[in-house]
N, C-alpha and C positions, 0 to 999 in steps of 0.2 A: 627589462624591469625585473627585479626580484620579486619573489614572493615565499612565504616561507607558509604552508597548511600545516596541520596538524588536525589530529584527533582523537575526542578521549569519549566511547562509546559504551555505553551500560545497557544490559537488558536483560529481565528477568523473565521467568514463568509465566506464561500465559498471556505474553505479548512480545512481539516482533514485529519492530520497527524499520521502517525501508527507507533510505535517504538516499536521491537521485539530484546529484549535486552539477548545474552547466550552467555556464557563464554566458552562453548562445541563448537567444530567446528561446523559451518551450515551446515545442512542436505540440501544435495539435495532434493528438490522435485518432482523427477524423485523416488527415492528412494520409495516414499509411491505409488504410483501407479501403481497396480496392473492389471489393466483391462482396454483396451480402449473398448467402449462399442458404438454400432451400430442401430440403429433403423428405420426400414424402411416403408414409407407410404403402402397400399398395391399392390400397382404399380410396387415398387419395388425404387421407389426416394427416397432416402436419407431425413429424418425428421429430425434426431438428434445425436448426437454422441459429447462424451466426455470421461473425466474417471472418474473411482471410486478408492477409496485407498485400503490401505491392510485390511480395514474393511468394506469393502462395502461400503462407503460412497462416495456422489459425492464429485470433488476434481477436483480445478484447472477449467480449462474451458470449458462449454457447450455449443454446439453451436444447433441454429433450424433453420428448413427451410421450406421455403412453397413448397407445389407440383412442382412450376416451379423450383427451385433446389436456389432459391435467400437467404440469409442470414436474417431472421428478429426477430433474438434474440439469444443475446451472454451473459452469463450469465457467474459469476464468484463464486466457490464454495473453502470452506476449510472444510475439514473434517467432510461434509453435512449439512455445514452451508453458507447461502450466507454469503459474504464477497468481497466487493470492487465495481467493473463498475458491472452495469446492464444497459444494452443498447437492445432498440427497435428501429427495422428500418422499413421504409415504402418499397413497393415493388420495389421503385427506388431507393432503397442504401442510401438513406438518415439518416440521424438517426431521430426517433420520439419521443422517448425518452433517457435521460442518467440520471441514477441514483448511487450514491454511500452509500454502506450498510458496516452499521460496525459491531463488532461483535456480538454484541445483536441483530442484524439484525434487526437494524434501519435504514432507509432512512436519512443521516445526509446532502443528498444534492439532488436538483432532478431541473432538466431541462426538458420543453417538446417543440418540436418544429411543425411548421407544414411540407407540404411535399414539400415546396419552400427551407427548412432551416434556414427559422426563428423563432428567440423565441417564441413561446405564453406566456409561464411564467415559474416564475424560484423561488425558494425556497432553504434559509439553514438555519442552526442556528447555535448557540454558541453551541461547546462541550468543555469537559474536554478531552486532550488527552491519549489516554489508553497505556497502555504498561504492558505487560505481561514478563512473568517467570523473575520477580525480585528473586526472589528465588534461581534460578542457578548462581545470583553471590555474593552468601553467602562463596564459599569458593576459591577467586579467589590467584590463585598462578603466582609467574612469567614465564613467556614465556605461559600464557593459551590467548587463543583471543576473545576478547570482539567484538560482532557480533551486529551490528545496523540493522535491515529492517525497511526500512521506507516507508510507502503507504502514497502518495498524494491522496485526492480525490480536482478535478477540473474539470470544462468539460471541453470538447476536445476541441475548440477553445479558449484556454486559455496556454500561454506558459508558463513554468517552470523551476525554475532552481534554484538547491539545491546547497547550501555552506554549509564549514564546516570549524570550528577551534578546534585544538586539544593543551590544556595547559596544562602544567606538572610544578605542584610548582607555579604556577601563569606567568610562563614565555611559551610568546608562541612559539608551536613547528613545526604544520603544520598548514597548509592554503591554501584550495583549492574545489573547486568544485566537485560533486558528480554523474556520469551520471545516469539520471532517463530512466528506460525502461519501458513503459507503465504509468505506477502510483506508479513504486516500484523501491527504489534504494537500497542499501547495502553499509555498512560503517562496517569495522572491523580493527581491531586494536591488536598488539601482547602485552601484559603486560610486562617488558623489565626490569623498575623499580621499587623500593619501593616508592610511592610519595602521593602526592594530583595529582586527575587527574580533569579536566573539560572536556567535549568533548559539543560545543557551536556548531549546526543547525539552518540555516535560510533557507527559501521556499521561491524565489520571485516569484508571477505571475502577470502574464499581460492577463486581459481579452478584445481579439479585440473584441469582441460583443459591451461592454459598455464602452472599453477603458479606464479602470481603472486597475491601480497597486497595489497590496499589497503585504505583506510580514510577517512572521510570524516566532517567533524566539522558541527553544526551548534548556536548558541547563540542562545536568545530571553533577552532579558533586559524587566522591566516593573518598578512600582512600585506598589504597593498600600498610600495612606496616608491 
């Protein structure tokens, strides 16, 4: 069976968008994780603890903390590589820094604040949006489900809210909002028909810091005949 993808990806300053595109049902992330892992000052307080996968690697979230048992670094791994929020907090819960790491384990955004909760300064740039395993829908059949993950990177005082249009044949079919948990939402879809499909995402956010809105669109389109 033929299939013909394509993609035409947009992304501005101060958001970076992650799409994890498989035709395979989505694997739990509970599934790779093998070991929640413990470490303790020699007091006996609590330092750090997360997990690792079924390869030893860290995975998913790591948290630290200072001898008084406070939270001051939450870190976020895939398969021991950073990937997504890296946040420092001051010893009053504050946050003092937030950064977001993509998967070359670049900084593609970073905020630091002082211990009041204001800015100091703030930094992003232009990327190309990444999207991995194009490959898995080399041989897409009907009734198989086409699986969207999508990571926002935005700092936390900045709100967000993902749409979505899904066209079949050029006529459209759904239209609706996507809920974000964290920085990460999920969009999948059953293959039903033989058709042209489009499936059309937009990301608005609103940053109350600067009080500014933007928004940013991104459109895959494929054929399933």
């Amino acid at each position: 069976m033929n299939k013909f993808i394509k993609y035409l990806l947009l992304l501005n300053i101060l958001l970076f968008v992650f799409f994890n595109c498989s035709v395979d049902q989505q694997k739990n992330n509970v599934e790779d994780i093998i070991l929640e892992k413990k470490i303790y000052y020699s007091d006996g307080n609590l330092w750090k603890k997360g997990n690792y996968d079924n390869e030893g690697k860290k995975h998913l979230n790591w948290f630290t903390f200072n001898k008084d048992g406070n939270l001051i670094r939450k870190e976020n791994w895939l398969h021991g590589k950073y990937f997504g929020e890296q946040i420092y907090y001051y010893n009053n819960n504050r946050i003092k820094i937030y950064a977001y790491v993509d998967f070359q384990e670049i900084i593609v955004f970073k905020r630091t604040y002082d211990n009041k909760g204001s800015i100091k300064d703030s930094f992003g740039k232009f990327f190309t949006m990444l999207v991995s395993d194009w490959d898995k829908l080399d041989n897409i059949q009907l009734t198989d489900t086409v699986n969207f993950d999508i990571y926002i990177a935005s700092p936390p005082e900045c709100n967000n809210v993902l749409f979505y249009k899904l066209f079949i044949d050029n006529e459209l079919k759904e239209l609706d909002t996507i809920p974000i948990k964290e920085t990460k939402a999920n969009y999948s879809y059953i293959i039903n028909e033989r058709a042209n499909y489009r499936i059309e995402f937009k990301v608005e956010t609103f940053d109350k810091i600067y009080n500014k809105k933007t928004s940013e669109d991104a459109k895959i389109d494929f054929i399933v005949d």
